[in-house]
LOLUMNU-522874 format. One record per residue: residue number from 0; x, y, z of N, C-alpha, C in turn; residue in one letter. Coordinates in pm, whole numbers, plus 50000, padded with zeros to 5 digits. Layout:
n n.x n.y n.z ca.x ca.y ca.z c.x c.y c.z res
NUM X Y Z X Y Z X Y Z A
...
% end
This chain:
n n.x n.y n.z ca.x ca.y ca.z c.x c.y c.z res
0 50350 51955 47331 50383 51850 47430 50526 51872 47478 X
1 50549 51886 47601 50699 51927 47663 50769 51851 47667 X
2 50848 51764 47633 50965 51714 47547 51061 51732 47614 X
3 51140 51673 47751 51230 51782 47833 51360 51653 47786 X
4 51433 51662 47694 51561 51565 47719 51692 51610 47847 X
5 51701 51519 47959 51777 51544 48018 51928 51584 48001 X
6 51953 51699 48079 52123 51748 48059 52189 51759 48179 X
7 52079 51754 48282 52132 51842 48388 52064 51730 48532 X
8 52152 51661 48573 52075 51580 48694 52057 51711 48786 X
9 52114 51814 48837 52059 51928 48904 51945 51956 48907 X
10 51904 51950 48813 51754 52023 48739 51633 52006 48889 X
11 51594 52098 48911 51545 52049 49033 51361 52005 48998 X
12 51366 52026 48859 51221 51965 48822 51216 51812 48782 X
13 51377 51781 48839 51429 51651 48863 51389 51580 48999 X
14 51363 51666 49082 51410 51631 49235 51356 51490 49285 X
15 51179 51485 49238 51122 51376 49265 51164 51260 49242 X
16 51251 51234 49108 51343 51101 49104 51502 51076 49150 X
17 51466 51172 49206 51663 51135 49289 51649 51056 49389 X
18 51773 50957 49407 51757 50858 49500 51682 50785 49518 X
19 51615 50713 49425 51498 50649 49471 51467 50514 49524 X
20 51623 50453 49502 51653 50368 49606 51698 50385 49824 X
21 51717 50504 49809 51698 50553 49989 51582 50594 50034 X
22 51503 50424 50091 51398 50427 50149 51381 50547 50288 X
23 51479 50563 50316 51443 50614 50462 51433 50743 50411 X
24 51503 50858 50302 51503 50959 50230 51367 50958 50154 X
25 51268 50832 50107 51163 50815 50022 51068 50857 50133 X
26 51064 50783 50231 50931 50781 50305 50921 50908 50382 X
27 51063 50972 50394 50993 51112 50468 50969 51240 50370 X
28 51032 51226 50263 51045 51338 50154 50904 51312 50084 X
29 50878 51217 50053 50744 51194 49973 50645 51256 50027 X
30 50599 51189 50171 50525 51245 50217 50509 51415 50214 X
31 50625 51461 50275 50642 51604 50302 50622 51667 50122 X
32 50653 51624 50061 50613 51678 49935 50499 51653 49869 X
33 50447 51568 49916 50300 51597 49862 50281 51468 49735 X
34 50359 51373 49690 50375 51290 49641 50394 51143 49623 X
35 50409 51112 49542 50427 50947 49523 50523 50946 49428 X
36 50577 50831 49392 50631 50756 49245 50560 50636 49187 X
37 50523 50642 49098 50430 50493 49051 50542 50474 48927 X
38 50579 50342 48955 50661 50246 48887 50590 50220 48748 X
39 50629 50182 48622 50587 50114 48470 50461 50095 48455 X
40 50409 50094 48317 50319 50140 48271 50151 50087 48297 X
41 50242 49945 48371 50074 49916 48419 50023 49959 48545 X
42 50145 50025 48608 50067 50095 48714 50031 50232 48719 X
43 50094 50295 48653 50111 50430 48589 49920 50418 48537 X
44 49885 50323 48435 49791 50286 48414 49669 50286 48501 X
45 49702 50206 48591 49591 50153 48721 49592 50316 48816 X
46 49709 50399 48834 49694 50491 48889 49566 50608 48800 X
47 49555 50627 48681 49494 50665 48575 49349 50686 48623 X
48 49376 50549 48614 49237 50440 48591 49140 50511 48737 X
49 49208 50531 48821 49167 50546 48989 49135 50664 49012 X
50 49144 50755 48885 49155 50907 48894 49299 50975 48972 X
51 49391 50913 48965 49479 50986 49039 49555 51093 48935 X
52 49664 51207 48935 49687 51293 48907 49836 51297 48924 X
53 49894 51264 48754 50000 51259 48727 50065 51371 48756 X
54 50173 51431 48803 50287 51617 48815 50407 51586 48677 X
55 50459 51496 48692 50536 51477 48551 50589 51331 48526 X
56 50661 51287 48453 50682 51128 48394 50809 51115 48376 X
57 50888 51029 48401 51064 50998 48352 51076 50863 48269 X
58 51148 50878 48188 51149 50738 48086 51284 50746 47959 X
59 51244 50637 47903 51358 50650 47787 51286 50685 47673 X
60 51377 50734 47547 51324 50774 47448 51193 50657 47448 X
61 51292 50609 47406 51163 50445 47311 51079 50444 47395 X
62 51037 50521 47484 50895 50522 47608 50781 50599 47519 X
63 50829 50681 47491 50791 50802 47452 50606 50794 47389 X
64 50614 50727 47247 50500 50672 47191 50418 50627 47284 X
65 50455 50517 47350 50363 50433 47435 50295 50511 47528 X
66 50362 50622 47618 50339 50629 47718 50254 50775 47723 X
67 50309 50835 47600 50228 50943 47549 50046 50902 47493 X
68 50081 50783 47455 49897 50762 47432 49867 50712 47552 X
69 49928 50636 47643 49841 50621 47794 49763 50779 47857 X
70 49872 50830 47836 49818 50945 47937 49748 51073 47860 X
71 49731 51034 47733 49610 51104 47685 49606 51226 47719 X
72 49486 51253 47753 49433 51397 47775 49553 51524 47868 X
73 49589 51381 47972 49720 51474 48048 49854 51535 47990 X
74 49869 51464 47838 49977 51488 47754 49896 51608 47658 X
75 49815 51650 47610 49749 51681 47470 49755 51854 47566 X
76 49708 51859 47708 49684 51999 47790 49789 52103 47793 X
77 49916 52007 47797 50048 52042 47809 50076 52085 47929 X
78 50021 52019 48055 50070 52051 48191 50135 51972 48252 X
79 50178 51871 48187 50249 51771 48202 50403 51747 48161 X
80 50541 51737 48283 50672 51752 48214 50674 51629 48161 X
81 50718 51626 48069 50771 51468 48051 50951 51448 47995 X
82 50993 51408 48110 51159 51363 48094 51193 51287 48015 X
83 51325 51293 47915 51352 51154 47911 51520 51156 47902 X
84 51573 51064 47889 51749 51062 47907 51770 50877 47874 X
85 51888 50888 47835 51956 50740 47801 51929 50625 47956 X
86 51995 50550 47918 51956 50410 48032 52058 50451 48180 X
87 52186 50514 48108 52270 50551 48206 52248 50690 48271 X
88 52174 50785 48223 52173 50940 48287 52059 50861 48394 X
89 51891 50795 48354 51773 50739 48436 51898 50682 48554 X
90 51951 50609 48530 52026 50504 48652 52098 50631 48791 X
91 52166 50719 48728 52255 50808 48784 52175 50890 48868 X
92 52056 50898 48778 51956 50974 48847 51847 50907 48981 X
93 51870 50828 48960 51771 50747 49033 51819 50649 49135 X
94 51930 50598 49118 51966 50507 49188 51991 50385 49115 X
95 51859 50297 49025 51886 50188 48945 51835 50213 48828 X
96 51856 50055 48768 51820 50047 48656 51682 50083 48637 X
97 51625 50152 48554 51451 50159 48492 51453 50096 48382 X
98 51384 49970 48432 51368 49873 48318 51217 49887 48285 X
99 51124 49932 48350 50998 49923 48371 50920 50009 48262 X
100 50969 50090 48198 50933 50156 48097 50879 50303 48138 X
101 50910 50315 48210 50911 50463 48282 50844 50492 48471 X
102 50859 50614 48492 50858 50675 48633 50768 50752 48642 X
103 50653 50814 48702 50563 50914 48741 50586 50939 48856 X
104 50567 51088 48887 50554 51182 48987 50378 51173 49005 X
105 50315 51146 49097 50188 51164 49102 50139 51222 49218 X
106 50032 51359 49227 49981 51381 49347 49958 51265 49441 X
107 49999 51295 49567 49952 51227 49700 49816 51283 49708 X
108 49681 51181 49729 49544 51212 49755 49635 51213 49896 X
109 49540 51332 49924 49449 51326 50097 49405 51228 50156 X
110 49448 51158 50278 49381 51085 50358 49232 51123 50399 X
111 49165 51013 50357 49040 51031 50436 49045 50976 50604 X
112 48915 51007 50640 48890 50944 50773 48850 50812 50803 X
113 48885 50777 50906 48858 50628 50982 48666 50651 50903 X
114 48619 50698 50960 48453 50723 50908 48410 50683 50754 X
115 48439 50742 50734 48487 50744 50518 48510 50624 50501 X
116 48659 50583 50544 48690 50472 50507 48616 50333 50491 X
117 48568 50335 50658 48481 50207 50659 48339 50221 50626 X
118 48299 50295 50577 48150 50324 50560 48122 50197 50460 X
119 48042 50143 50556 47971 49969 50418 48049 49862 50451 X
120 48190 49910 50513 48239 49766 50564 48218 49690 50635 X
121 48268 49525 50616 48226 49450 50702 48375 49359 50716 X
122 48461 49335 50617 48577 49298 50658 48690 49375 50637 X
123 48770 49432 50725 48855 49532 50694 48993 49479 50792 X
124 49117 49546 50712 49280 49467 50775 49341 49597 50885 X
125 49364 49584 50944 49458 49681 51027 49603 49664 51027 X
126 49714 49733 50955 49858 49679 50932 49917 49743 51060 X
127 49964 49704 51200 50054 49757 51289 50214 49733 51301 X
128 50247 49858 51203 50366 49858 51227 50463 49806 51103 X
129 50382 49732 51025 50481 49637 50932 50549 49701 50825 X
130 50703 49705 50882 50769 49787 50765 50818 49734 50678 X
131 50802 49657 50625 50863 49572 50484 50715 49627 50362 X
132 50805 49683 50305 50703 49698 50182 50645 49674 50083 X
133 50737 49529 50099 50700 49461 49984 50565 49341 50058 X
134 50577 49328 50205 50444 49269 50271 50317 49359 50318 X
135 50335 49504 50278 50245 49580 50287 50193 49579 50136 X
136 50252 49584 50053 50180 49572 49921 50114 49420 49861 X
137 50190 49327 49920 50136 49188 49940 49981 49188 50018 X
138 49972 49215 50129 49865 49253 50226 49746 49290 50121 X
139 49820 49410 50032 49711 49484 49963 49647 49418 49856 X
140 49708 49351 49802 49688 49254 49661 49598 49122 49741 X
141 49599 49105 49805 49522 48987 49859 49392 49010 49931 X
142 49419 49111 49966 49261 49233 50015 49199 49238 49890 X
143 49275 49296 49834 49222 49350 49711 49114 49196 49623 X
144 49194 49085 49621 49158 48974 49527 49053 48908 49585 X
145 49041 48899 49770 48961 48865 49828 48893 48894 49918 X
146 48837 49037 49869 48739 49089 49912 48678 49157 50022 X
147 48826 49223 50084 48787 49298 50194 48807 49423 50161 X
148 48754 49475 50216 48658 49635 50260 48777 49746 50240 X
149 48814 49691 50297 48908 49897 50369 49059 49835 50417 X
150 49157 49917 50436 49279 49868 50483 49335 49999 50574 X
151 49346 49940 50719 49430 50109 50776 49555 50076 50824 X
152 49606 50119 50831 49775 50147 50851 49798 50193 50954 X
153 49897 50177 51122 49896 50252 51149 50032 50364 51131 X
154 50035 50454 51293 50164 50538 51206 50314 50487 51144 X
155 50316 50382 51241 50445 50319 51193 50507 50254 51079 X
156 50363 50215 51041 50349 50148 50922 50433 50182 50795 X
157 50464 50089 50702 50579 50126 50603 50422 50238 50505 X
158 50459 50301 50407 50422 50353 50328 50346 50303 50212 X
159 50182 50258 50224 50099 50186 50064 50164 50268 49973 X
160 50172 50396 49940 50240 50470 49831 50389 50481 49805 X
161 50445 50375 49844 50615 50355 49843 50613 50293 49725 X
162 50673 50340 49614 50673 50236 49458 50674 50078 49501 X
163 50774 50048 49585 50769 49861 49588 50655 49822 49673 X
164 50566 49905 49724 50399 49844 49784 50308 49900 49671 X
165 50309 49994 49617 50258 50011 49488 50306 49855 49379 X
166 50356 49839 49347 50370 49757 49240 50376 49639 49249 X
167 50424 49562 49406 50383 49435 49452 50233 49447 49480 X
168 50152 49552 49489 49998 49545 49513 49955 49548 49381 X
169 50021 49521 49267 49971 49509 49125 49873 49649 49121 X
170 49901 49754 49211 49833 49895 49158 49667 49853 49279 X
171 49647 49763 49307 49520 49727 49416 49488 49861 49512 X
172 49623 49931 49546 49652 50059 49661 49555 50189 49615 X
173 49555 50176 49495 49460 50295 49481 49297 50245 49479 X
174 49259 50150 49465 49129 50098 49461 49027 50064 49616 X
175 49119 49987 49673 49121 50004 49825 49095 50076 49901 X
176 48993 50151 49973 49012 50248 50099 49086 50234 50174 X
177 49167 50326 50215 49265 50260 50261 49305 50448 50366 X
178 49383 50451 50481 49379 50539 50570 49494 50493 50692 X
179 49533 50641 50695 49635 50631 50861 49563 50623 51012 X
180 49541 50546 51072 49487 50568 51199 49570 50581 51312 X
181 49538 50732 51403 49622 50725 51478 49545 50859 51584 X
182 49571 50804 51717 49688 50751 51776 49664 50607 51800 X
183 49761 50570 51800 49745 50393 51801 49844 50340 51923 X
184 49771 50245 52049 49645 50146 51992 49536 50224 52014 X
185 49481 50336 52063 49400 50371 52127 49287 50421 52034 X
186 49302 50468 51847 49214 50401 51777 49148 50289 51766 X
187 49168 50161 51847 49088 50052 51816 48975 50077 51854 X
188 48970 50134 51960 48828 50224 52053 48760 50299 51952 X
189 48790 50363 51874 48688 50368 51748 48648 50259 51680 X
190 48698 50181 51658 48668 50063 51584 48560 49974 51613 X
191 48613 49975 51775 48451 49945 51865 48319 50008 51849 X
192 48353 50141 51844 48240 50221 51840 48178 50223 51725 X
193 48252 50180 51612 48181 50177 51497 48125 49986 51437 X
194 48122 49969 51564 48056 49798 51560 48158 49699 51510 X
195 48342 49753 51491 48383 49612 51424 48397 49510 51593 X
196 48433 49386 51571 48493 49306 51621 48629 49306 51570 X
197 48751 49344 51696 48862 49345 51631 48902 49197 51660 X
198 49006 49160 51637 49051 48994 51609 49206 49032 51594 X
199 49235 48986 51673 49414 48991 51655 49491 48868 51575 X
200 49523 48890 51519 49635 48700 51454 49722 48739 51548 X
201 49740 48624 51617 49860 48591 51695 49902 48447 51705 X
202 50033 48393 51692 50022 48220 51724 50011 48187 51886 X
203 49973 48276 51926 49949 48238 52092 49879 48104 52082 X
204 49895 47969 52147 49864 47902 52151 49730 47871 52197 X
205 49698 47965 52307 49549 48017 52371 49457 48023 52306 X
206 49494 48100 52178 49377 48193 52119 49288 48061 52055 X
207 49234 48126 51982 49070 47996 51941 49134 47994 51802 X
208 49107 47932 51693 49171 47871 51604 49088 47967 51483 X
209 49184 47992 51404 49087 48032 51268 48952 47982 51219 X
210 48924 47830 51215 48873 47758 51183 48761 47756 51256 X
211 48756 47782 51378 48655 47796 51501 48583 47916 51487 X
212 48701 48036 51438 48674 48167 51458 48548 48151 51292 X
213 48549 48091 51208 48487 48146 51097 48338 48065 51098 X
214 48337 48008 51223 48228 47924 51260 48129 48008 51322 X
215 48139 48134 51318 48113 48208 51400 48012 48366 51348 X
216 47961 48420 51396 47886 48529 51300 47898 48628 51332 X
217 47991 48722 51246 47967 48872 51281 47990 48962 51186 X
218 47926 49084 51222 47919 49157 51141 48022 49265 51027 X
219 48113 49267 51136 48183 49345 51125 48283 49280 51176 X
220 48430 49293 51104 48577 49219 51165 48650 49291 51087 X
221 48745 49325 51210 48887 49431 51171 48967 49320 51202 X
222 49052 49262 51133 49178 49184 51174 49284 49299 51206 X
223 49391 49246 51288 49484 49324 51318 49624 49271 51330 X
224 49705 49263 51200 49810 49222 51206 49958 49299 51189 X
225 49995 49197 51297 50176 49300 51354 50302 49228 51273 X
226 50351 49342 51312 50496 49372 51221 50587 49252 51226 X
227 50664 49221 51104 50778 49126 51095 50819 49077 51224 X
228 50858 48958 51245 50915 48942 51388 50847 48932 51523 X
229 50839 49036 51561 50778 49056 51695 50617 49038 51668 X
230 50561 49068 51570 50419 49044 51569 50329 49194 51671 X
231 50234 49152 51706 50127 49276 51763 50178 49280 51883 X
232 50223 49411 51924 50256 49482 52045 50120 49428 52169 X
233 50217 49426 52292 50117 49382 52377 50010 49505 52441 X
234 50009 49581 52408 49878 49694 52390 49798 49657 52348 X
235 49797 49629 52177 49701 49625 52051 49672 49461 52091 X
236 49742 49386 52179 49650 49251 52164 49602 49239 52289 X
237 49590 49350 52402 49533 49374 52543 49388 49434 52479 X
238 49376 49497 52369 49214 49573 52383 49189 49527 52271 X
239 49229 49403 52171 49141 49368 52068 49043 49267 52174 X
240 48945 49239 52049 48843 49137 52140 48855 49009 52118 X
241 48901 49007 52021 48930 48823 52032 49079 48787 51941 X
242 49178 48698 52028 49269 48661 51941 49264 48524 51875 X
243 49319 48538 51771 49310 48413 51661 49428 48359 51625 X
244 49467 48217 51552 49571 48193 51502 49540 48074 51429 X
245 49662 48128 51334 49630 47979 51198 49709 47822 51308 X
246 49680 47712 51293 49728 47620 51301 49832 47599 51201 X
247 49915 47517 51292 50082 47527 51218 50133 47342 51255 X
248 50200 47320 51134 50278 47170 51159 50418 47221 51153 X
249 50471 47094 51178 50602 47076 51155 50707 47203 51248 X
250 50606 47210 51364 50745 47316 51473 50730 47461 51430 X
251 50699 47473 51296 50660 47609 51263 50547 47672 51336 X
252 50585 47822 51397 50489 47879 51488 50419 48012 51405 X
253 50432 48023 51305 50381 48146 51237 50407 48138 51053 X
254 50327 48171 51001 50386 48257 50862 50419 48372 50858 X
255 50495 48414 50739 50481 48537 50711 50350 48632 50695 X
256 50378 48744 50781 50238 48821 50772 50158 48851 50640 X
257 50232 48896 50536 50142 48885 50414 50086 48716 50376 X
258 50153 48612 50402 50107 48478 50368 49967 48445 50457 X
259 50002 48482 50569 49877 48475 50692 49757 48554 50651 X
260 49811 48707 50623 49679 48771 50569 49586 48702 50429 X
261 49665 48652 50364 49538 48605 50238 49497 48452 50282 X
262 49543 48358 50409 49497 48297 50499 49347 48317 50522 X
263 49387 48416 50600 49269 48474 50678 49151 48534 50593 X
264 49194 48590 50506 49089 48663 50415 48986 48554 50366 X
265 49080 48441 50291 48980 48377 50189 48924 48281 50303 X
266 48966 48223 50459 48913 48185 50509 48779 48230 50585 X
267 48790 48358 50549 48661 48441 50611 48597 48513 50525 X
268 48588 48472 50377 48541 48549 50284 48414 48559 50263 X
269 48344 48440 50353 48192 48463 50376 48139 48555 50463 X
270 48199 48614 50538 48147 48731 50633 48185 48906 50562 X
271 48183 48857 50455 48185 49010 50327 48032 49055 50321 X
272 47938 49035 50413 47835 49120 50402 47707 49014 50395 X
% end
């Protein structure tokens, strides 16, 4: 079992945990490398669990035991690095504290296709644009709890495999179908073609009310919700087919998009098939 005690932050079989607080350095390097980071041991776990495919592990000694019987078979092969270093070399290396009980390097799966994805669905989320990652992993955890289908992203979209949407999705990201669609908006036109009804959340005052909308029967529904702030670009709410919005008191014209999405979900949780 490879045993690597850190000496050398250089080490470039280090590389995957450097900086791992510079999001804007995370989301383009990850990708381009072929990777992820999954945060402490219950997600490390849930990643496992999903079949995904650990490259190597960072932690503190006292990790060691624990984390060596999680990963089983991947530890016993010996193709697996496993790091470890004091509280202060992890910090130096990384950016912060690792309180979480350790770090994985894990293959990035392959995106599947729009096709793949929705095959059997009947309620599925469309995220446009929303770069906060901690409401993209919110999004996911509430999909996940109530029962919708598939989740697509489009390009703009912050990153499901960014550790803080990994671990605010309580690990949900790997269970999920989940896919990049693009070019966007002009994917929704698939969406059509494959029978959803898209549905925009918007607080446009116009639109027909949640409550109206679940009064209603269909087969297939892609919700489509936009980014912090500005909400859905006026493209993506020109070619959805119907817009919706929660009712609001007290002067307030919107929630937060992850609060809205598990709104919407459990309010439409009867049209799951």
């Amino acid at each position: 079992m490879p045993i690597i005690s850190i000496t050398n932050l250089e080490d470039q079989r280090l590389r995957h945990y450097a900086s791992l607080t510079d999001i804007a350095l995370r989301s383009s390097t990850e990708q381009s490398q072929g990777i992820y980071i999954a945060e402490s041991a219950k997600v490390i776990s849930s990643a496992l669990e999903a079949g995904q495919t650990p490259l190597s592990i960072l932690m503190e000694e006292r990790w060691v035991d624990r984390m060596t019987t999680l990963l089983g078979a991947e530890v016993m092969n010996g193709t697996l690095d496993i790091f470890t270093g004091t509280p202060e070399i992890l910090e130096a290396l990384t950016g912060f504290h690792v309180h979480r009980g350790a770090l994985a390097a894990m293959a990035r799966p392959e995106l599947l296709d729009l096709a793949t994805v929705t095959r059997g669905a009947h309620r599925i989320a469309v995220l446009e644009n929303i770069v906060d990652h901690t409401n993209v992993g919110a999004i996911f955890r509430s999909a996940a709890a109530l029962g919708v289908d598939a989740v697509l992203v489009t390009p703009q979209c912050a990153d499901p495999l960014y550790r803080r949407s990994i671990r605010v999705s309580m690990g949900s990201v790997f269970f999920i179908p989940w896919t990049r669609i693009d070019p966007w908006p002009q994917s929704l036109r698939a969406l059509h073609t494959l029978g959803f009804t898209t549905v925009a959340l918007s607080p446009d005052g116009n639109s027909q009310t949640l409550e109206a909308f679940t009064q209603e029967s269909h087969d297939r529904i892609a919700f489509v919700l936009g980014t912090e702030g500005q909400g859905l670009t006026p493209a993506s709410l020109e070619q959805c087919h119907r817009r919706v919005h929660i009712p609001m008191g007290h002067g307030i014209d919107s929630l937060n998009v992850a609060a809205a999405s598990a709104v919407v979900f459990w309010a439409t949780r009867a049209h799951n098939g």
